[in-house]
C-alpha positions as CSV (number, residue, x, y, z in Angstrom):
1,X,93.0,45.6,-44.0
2,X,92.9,45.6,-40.1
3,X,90.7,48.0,-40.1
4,X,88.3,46.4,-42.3
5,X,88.7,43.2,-40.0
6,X,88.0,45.3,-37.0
7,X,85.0,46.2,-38.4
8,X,83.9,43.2,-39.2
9,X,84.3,41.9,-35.7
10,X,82.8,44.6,-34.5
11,X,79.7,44.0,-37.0
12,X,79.2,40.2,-35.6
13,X,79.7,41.0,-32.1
14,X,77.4,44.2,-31.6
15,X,74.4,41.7,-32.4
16,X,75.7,39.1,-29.6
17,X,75.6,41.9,-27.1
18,X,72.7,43.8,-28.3
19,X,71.1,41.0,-27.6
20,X,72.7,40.2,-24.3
21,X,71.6,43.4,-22.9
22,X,68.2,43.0,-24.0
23,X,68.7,39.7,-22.0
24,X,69.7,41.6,-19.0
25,X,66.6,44.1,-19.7
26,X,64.1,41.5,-19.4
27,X,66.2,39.6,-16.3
28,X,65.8,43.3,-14.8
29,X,62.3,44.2,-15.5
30,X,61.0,40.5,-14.3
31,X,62.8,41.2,-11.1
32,X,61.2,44.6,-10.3
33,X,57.9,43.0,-11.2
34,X,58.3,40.6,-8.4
35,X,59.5,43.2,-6.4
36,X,56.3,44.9,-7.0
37,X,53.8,41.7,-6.5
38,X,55.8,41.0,-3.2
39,X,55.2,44.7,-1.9
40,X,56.1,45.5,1.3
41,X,56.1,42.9,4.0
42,X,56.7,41.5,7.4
43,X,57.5,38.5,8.9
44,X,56.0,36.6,11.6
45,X,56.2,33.2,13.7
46,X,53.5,31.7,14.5
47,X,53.7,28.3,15.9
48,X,56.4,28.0,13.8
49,X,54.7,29.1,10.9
50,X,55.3,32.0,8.4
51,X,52.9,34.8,8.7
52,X,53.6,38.0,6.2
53,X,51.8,40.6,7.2
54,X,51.1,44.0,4.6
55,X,50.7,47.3,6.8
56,X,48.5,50.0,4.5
57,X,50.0,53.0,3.5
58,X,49.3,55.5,6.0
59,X,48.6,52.8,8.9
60,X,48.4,54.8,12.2
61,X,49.5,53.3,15.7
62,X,46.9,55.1,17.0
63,X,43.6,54.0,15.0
64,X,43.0,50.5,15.3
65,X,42.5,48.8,11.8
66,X,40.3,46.2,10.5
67,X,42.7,42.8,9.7
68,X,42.0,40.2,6.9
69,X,43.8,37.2,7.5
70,X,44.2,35.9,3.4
71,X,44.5,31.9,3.1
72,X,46.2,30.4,0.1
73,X,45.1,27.4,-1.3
74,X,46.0,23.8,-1.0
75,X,49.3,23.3,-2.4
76,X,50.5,26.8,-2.2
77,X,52.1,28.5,0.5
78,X,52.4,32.7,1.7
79,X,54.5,34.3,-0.5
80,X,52.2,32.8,-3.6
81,X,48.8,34.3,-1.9
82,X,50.8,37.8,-1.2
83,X,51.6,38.1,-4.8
84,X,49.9,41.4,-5.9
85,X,50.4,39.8,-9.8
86,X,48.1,37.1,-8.6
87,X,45.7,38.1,-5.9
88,X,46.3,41.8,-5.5
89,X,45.1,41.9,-1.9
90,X,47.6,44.4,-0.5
91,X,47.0,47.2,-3.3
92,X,43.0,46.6,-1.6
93,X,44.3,46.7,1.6
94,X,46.3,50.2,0.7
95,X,43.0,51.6,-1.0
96,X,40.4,50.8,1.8
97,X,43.1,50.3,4.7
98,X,42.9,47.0,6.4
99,X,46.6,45.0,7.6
100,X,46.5,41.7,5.7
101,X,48.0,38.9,6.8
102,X,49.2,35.9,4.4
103,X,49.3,32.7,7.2
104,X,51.3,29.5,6.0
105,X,49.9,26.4,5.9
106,X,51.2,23.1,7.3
107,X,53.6,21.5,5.0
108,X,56.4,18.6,6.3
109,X,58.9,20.1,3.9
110,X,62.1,20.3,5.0
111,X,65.1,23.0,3.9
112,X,64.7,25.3,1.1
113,X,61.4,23.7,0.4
114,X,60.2,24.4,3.8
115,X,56.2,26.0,4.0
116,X,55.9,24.9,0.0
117,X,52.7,22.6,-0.8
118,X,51.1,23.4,2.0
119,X,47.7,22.8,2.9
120,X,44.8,23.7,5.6
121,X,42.7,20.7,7.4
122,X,38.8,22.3,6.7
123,X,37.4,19.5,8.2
124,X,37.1,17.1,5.0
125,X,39.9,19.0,3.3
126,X,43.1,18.7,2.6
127,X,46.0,16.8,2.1
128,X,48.3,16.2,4.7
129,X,47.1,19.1,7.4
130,X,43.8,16.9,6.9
131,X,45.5,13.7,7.7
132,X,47.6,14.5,10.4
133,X,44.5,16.5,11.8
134,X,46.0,19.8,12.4
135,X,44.6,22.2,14.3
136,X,44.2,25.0,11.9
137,X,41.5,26.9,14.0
138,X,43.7,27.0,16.6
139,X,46.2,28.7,14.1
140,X,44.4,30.9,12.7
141,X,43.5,32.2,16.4
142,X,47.0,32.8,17.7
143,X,47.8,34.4,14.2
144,X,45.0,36.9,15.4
145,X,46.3,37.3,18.5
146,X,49.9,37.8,17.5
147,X,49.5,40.4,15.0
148,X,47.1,41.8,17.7
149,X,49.9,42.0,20.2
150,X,51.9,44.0,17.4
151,X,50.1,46.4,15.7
152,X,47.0,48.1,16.5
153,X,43.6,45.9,15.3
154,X,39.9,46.7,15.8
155,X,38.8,43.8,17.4
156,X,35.7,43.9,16.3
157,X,36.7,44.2,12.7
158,X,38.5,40.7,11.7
159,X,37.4,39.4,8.9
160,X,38.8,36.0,7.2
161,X,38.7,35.1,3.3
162,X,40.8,32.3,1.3
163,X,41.4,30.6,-2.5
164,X,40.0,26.9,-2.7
165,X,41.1,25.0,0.0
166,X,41.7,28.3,1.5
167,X,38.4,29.3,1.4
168,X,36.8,26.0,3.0
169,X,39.5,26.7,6.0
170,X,37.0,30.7,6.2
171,X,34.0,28.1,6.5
172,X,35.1,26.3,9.7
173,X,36.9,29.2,11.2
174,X,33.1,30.7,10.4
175,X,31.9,27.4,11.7
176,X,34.6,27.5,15.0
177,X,35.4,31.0,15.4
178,X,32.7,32.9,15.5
179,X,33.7,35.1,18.0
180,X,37.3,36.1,16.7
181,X,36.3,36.5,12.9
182,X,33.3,39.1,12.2
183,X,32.5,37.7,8.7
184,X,34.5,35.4,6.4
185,X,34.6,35.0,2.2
186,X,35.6,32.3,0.1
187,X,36.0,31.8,-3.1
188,X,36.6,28.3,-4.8
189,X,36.1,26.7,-1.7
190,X,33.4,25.1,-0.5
191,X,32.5,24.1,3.1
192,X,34.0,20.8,4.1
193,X,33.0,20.5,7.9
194,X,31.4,17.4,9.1
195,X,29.1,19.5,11.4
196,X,29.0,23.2,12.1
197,X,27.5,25.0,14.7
198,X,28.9,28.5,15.4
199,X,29.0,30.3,18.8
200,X,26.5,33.3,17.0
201,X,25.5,34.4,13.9
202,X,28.4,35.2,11.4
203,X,28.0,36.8,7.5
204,X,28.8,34.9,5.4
205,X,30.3,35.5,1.3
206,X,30.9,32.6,-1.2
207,X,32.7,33.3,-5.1
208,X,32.8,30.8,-6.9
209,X,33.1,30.3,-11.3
210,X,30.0,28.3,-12.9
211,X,33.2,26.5,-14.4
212,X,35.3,25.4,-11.8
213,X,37.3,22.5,-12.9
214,X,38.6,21.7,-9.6
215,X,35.8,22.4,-6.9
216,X,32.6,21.6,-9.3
217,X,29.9,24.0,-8.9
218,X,27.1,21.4,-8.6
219,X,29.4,19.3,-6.2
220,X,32.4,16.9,-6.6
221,X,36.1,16.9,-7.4
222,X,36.9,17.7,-11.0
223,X,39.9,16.1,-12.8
224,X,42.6,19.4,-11.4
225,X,41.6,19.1,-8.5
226,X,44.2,16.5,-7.3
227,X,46.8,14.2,-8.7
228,X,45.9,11.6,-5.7
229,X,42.1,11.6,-5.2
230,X,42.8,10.4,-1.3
231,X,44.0,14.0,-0.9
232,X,40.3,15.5,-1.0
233,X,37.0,15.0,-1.1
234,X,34.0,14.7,-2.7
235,X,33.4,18.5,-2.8
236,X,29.9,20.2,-1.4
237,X,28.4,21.4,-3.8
238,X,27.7,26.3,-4.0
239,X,24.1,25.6,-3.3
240,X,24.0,22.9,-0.5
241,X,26.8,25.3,0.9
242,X,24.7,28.3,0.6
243,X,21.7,26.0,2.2
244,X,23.9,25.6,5.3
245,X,24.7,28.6,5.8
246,X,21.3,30.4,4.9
247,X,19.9,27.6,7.7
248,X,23.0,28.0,10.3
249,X,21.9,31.7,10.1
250,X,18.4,31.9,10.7
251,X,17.6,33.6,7.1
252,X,14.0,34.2,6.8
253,X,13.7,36.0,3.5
254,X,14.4,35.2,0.2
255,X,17.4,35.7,-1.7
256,X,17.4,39.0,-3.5
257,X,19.4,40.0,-6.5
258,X,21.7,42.6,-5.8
259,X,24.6,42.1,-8.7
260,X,23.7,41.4,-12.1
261,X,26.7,42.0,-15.0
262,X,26.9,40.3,-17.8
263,X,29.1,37.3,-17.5
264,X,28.9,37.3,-13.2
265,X,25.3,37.7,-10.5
266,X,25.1,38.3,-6.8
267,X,22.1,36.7,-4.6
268,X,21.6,38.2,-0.8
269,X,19.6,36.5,1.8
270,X,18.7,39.0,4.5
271,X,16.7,38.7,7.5
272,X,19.5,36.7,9.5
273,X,20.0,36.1,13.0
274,X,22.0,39.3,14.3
275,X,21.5,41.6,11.4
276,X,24.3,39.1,9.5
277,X,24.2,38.5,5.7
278,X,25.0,35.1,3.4
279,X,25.3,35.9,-0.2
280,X,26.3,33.8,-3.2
281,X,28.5,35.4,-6.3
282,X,29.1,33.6,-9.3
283,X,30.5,33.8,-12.5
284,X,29.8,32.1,-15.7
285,X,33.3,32.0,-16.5
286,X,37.1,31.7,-14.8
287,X,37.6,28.5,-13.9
288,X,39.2,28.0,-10.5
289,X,40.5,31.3,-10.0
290,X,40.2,34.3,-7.8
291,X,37.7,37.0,-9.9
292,X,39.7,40.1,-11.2
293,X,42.8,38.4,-10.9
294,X,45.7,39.7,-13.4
295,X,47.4,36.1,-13.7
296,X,46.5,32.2,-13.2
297,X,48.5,29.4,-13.1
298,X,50.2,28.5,-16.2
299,X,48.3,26.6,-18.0
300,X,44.9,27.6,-16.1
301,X,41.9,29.3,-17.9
302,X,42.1,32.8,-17.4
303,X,40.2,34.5,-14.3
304,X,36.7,36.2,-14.9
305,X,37.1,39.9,-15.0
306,X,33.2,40.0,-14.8
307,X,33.7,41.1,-11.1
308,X,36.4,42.4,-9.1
309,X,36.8,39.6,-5.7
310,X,39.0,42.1,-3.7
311,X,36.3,44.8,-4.3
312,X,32.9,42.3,-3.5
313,X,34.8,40.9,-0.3
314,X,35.8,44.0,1.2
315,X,32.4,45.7,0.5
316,X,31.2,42.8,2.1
317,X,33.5,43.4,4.9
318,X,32.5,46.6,5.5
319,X,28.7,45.9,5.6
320,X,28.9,43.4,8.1
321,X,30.6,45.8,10.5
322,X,28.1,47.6,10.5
């Protein structure tokens, strides 16, 4: 008889912790995934900000690098825009070897909350860094020249790109810091600056889904955009954008198609000022979301996997060094 009970305990138990080790499985594998988007990274201050900063493999002390400072967008912070799940920048930067940097954005949250929902003032955008007129230009300048003073940067090779409010911050560093930054690329963000003249020609790239929901393609905020409408703007629209820039530039030919995939185009406009370039991707599809991207949001539409963003901006990146 007490073995047949032992048995029987033994039958309802192994279930229970069967199942608790599967528990501890999935506990363990989600871990090592965030391990893995997190990758390997440094920490700076900057003003008092967080910068992370992603060496490639095989970065060399002795051979300058190109650096891509990566902006996250409004109501994010670092760690989100570092997150290989999301955005997969520092696998690019391991395949092509560039040092990306993952700035942090102003945000008056104290503690453990401290850098979360932060934002970048581009001018007309947004949030609190907006209203309390931070100078994010400035940023964005000593993060260049701090990483400068640590590692070893081609000067001539710094190149800035950012998600949705991130992005319009690449315009008016493009528009105000022409002669750090060599091109910039944004995607889901329009440009937001009152008035823009830069210091000398700069190449310009702009991603941006047919079906944004937030940053409408033909202009205006959509209904994601923001819970409190004060906290934006009435968004410029990819063409008037593109018009800016194509006239900031000094573009004398026509646009030329020089992507075409199903579900995603590229248009070029050559002929620039200084031998620079402005082209326009979009996508039919993706919502507001970084191209090629493995995960969104919850809740988001899934990103377009019609083109690869990391792979367009850096090959963008590259031509204009030339």
């Amino acid at each position: 008889m007490r073995a047949a009970a032992l048995a029987l305990v033994v039958l309802v138990l192994l279930p229970a912790a069967q199942a608790q080790e599967t528990l501890r499985e999935r506990i363990k594998a989600r871990m090592e995934q965030r391990r893995a988007g997190k990758g390997d990274l440094q920490e700076l201050q900057v003003q008092g900000r967080k910068v992370l900063v992603h060496l490639p493999t095989g970065y060399d002390a002795n051979r300058p690098a190109p650096l891509v400072l990566a902006f996250h967008g409004g109501g994010g912070h670092a760690e989100y825009m570092a997150d290989d799940s999301k955005y997969g920048l520092q696998k690019k930067a391991d395949e092509a070897g560039f040092v990306v940097a993952f700035p942090n954005g102003y945000s008056k949250l104290p503690g453990p909350m401290s850098g979360k929902f932060a934002t970048w003032n581009a001018g007309g955008c947004c949030g609190d860094a907006r209203d309390k007129n931070v100078d994010d230009v400035a940023f964005a300048r000593a993060v260049v020249t701090a990483i400068q003073a640590k590692y070893s940067i081609d000067a001539a090779r710094v190149f800035a790109t950012g998600m949705s409010n991130g992005g319009m911050l690449s315009h008016r560093l493009a528009c105000e810091a022409a002669d750090v930054f060599r091109a910039i690329a944004s995607v889901a963000g329009t440009d937001a600056t009152a008035g823009c003249v830069p210091s000398k020609p700069i190449s310009v790239l702009h991603i941006h889904a047919k079906d944004d929901d937030h940053v409408l393609f033909n202009g205006g905020a959509g209904a994601g955009a923001f819970r409190d409408e004060s906290k934006v703007m009435n968004f410029t629209s990819v063409p008037e954008t593109i018009s800016r820039w194509v006239e900031r530039d000094h573009c004398a030919a026509p646009p030329r198609r020089t992507l075409e995939v199903v579900g995603a185009s590229c248009e070029t406009y050559s002929g620039c000022s200084g031998g620079v370039t402005v082209q326009r991707c979009a996508t039919d599809t993706g919502g507001h979301s970084w191209p090629g991207a493995a995960s969104v949001r919850r809740g988001k539409e899934a990103a377009s996997q019609a083109l690869d963003a990391n792979d367009v901006i850096w090959r963008f990146f590259e031509q204009a060094s030339r």
